[in-house]
BAFI-3210 file (N, C-alpha, C; in Angstrom, 3 decimals, decimal comma, padded with zeros to 6 digits):
// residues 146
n [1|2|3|4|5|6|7|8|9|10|11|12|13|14|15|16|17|18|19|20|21|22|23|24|25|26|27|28|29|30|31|32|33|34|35|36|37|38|39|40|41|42|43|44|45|46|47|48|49|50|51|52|53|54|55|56|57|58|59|60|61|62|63|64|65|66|67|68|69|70|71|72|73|74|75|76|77|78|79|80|81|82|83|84|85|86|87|88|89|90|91|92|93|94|95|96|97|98|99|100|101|102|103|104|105|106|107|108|109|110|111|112|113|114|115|116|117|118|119|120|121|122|123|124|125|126|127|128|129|130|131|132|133|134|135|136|137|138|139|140|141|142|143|144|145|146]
n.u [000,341|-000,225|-001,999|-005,007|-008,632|-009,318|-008,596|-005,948|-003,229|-000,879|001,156|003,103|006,580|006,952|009,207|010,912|010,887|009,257|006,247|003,583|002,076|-001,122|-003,690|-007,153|-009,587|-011,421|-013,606|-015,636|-015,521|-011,835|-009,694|-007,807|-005,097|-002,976|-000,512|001,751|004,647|006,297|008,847|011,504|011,107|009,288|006,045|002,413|-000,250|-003,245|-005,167|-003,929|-003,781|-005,198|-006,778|-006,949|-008,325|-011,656|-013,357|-012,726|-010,050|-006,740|-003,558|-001,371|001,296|004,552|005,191|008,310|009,931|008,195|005,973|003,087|000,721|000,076|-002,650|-004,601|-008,263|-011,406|-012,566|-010,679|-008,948|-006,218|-005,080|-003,973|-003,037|-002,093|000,137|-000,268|001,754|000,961|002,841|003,815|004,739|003,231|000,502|-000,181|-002,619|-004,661|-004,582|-006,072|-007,321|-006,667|-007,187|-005,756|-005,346|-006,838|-006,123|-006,952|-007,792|-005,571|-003,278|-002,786|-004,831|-006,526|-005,134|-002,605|000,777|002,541|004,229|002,456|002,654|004,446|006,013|008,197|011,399|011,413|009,110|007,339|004,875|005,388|003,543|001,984|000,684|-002,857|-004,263|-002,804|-002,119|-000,571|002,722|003,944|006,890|009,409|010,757|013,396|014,819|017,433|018,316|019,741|022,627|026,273]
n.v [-012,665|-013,680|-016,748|-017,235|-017,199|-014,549|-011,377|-009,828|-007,208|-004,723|-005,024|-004,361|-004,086|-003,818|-001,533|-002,787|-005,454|-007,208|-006,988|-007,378|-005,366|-004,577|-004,581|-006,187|-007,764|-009,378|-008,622|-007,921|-005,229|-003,546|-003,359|-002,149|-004,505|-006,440|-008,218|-010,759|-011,111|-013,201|-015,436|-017,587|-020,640|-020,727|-020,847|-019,185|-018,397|-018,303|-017,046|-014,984|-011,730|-008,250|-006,253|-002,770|-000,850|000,936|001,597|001,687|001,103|001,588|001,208|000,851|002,392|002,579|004,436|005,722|004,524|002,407|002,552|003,774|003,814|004,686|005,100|005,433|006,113|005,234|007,394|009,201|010,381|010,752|008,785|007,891|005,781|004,665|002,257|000,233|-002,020|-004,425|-005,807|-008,399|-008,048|-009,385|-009,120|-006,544|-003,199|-001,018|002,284|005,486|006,531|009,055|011,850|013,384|014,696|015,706|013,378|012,413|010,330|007,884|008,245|006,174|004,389|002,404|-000,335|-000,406|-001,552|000,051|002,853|005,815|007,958|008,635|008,571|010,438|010,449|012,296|012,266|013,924|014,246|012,461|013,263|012,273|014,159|013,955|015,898|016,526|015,579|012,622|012,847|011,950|010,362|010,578|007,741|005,987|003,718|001,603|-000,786|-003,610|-003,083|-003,328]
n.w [-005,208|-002,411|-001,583|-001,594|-002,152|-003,177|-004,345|-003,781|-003,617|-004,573|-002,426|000,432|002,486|005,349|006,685|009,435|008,099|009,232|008,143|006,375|004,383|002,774|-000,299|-000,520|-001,771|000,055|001,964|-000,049|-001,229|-001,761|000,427|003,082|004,809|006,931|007,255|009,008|007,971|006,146|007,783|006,466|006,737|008,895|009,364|008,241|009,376|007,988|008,911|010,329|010,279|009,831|009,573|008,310|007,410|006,883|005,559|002,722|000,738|-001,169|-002,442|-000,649|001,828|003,793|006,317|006,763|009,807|010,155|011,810|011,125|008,652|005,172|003,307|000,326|000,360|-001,266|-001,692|-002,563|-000,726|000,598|004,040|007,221|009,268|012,470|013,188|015,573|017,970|019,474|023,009|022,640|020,201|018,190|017,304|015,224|015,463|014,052|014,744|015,287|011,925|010,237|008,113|005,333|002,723|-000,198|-002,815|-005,008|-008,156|-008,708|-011,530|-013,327|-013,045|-011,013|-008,963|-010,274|-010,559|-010,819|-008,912|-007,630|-005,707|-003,435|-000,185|001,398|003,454|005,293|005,984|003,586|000,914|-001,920|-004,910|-008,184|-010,595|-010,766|-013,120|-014,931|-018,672|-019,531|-020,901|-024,403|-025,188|-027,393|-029,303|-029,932|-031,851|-032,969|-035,120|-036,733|-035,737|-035,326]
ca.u [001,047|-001,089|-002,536|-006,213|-009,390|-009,636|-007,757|-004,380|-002,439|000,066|001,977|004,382|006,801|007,821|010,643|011,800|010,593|008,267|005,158|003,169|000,225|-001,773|-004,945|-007,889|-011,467|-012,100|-014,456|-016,376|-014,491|-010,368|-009,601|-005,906|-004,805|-001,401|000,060|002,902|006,122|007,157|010,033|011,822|011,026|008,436|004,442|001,942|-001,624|-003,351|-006,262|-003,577|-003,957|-005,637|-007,639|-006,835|-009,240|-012,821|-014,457|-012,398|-008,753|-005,885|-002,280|-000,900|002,431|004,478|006,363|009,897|009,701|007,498|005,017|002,354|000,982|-001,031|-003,422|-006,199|-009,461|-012,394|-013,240|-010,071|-008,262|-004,593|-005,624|-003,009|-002,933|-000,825|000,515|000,402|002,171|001,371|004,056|004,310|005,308|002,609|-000,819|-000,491|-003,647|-004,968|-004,935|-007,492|-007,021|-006,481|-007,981|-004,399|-005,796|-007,267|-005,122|-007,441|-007,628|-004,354|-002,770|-002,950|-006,264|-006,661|-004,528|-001,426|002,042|003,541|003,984|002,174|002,726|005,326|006,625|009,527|012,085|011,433|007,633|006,584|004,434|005,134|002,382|001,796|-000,922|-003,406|-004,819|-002,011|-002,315|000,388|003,496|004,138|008,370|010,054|011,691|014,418|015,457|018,616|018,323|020,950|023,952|026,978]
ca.v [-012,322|-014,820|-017,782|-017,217|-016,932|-013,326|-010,787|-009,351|-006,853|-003,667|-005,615|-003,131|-004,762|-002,722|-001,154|-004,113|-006,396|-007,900|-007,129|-007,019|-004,158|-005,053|-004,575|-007,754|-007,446|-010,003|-008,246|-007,479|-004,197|-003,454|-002,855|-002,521|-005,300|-006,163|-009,560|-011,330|-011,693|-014,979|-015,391|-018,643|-021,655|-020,229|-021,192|-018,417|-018,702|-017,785|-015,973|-013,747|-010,692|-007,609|-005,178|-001,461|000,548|000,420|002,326|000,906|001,766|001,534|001,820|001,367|002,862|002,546|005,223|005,034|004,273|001,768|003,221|004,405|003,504|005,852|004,304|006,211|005,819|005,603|008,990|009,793|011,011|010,169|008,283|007,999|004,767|004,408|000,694|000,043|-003,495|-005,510|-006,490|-009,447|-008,407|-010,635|-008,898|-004,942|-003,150|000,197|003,429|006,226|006,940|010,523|012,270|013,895|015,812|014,729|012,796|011,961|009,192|007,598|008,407|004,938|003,516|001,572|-001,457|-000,931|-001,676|001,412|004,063|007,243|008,473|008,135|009,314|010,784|009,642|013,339|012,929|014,619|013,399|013,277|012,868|012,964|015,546|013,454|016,779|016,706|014,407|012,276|013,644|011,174|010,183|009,933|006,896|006,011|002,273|001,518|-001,736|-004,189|-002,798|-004,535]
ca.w [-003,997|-001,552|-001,652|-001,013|-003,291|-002,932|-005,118|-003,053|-004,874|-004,060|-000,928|000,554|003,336|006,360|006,757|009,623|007,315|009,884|008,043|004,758|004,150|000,840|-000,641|-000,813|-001,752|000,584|002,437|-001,155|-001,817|-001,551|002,365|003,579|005,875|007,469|008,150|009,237|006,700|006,775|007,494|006,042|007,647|009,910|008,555|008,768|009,650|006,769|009,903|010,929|009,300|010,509|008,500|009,168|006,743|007,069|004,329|001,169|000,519|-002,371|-002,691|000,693|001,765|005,345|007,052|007,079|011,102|010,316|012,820|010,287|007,397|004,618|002,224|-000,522|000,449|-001,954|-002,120|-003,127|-000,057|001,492|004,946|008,021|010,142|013,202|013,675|017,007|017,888|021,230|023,655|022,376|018,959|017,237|016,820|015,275|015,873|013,849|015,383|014,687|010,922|009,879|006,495|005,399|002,154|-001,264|-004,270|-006,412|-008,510|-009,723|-013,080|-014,307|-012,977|-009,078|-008,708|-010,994|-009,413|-010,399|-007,912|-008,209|-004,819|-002,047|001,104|001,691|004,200|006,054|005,730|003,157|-000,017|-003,335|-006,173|-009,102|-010,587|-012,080|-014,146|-015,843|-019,429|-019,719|-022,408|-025,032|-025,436|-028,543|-028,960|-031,297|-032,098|-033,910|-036,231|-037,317|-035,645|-034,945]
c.u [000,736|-001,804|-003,876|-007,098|-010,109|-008,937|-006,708|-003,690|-001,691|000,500|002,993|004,978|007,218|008,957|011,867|011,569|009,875|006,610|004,709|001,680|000,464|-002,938|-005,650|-009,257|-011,868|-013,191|-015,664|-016,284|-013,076|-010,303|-008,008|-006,191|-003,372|-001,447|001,319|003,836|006,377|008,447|010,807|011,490|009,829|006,808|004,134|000,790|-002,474|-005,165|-005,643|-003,053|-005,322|-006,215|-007,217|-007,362|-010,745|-013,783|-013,770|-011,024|-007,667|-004,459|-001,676|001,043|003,376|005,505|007,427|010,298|008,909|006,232|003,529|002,179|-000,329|-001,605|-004,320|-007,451|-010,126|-012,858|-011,695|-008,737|-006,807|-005,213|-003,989|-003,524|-002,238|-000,889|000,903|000,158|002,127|002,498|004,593|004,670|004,191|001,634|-000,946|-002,252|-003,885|-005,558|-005,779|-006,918|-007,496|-006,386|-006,592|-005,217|-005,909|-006,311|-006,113|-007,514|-006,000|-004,204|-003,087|-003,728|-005,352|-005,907|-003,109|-000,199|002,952|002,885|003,565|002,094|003,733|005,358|007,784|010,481|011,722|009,743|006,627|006,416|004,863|004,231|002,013|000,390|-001,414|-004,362|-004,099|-001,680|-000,705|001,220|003,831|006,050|008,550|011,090|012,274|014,999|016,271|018,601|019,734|022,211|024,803|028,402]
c.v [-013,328|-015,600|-017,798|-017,076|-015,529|-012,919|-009,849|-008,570|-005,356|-003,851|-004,458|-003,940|-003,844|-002,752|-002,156|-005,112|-007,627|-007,925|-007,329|-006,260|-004,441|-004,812|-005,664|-007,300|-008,715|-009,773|-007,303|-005,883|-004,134|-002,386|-002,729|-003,588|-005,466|-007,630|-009,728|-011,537|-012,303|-014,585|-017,054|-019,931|-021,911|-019,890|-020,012|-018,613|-017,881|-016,937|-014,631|-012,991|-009,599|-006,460|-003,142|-000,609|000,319|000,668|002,215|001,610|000,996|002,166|002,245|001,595|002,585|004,030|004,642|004,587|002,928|001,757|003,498|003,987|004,716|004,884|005,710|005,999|006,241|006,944|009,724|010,607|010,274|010,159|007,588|007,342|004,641|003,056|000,384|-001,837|-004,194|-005,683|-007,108|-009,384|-009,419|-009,858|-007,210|-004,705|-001,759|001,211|004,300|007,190|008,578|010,706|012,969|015,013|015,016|014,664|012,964|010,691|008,515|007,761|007,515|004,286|002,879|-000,012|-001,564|-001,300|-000,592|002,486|005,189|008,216|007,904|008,894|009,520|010,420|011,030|013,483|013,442|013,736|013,795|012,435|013,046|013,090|014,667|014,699|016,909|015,612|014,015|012,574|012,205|011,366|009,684|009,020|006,041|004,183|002,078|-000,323|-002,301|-003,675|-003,773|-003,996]
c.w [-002,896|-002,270|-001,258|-002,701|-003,497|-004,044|-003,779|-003,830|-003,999|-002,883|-000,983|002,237|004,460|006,577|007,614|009,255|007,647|009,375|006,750|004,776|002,595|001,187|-000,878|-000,742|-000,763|001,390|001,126|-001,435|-000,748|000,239|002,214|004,921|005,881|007,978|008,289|008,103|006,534|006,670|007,297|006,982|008,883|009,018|009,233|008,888|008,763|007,701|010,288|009,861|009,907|009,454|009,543|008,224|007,268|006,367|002,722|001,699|000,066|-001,801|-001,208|000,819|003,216|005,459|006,842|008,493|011,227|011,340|012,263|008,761|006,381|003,286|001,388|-000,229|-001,037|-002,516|-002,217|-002,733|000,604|003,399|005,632|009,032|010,917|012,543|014,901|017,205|019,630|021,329|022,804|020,386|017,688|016,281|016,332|014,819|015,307|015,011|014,954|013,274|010,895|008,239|006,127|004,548|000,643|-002,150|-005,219|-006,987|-009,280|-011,127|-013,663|-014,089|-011,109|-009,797|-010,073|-010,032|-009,542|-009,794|-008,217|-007,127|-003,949|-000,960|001,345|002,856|005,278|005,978|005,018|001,941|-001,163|-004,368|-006,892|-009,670|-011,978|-013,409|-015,508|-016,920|-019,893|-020,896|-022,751|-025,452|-026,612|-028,277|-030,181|-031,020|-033,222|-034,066|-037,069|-036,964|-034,834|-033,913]
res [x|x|x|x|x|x|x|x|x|x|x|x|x|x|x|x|x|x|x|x|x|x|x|x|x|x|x|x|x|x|x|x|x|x|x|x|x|x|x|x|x|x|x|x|x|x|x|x|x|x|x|x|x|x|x|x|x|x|x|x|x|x|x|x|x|x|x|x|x|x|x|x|x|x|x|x|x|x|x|x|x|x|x|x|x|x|x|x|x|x|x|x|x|x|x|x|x|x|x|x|x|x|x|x|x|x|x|x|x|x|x|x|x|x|x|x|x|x|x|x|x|x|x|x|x|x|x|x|x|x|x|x|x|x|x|x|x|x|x|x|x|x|x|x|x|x]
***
């Protein structure tokens, strides 16, 4: 996803397509941070970028408002970030994260790219119940037809 010697992984772009929230162990475990989008033609400063977890956190998501963003923390819980954006449009700045209520650990292990949680366009979450062991699909392949 980036160009750095870190690991970067589950980028999610905001909704006005001004930003990018991802995960980076650069701080020697997975944080959420938020940078700039590029936008074509326009270099980005590979400093700007803003950290908005502070105790680990996976699988970040944005509001549909782009206002808010919700990440997993470590221990397992759904975690609620404003995004508040200076005047000037440049520098967004975390607001005081909020504990929502526990997930759990993802279905398919930390850092896949498929989704195992979203947000709904009205707010509300949906997720799926890692207690529940995944059902196995029959699957039928048809051979030599013409």
């Amino acid at each position: 996803m980036l160009a750095t010697e870190f690991e970067e992984r589950s980028g999610q772009i905001s909704p006005d397509g001004r930003w990018l929230a991802y995960q980076s162990n650069e701080s020697g475990r997975f944080e959420i941070w938020i940078r700039p989008f590029p936008v074509p033609g326009t270099p980005v400063k590979s400093d700007e970028r803003w950290q908005f977890s502070t105790g680990g956190g996976r699988d970040v998501r944005w509001r549909r408002d782009g206002k808010e963003i919700f990440y997993v923390g470590l221990d397992g819980r759904l975690v609620a970030v404003p995004v508040l954006v200076e005047e000037t449009g440049r520098a967004p700045t975390p607001g005081v994260p909020v504990t929502l209520f526990s997930v759990g650990a993802p279905i398919l292990g930390g850092g896949t790219a498929l989704p195992w949680y979203s947000v709904t366009s009205d707010g509300r979450f949906l997720v799926a119940d890692p207690t529940q062991p995944p059902v196995a699909v029959p699957v039928k392949v048809l051979l030599n037809w013409k």
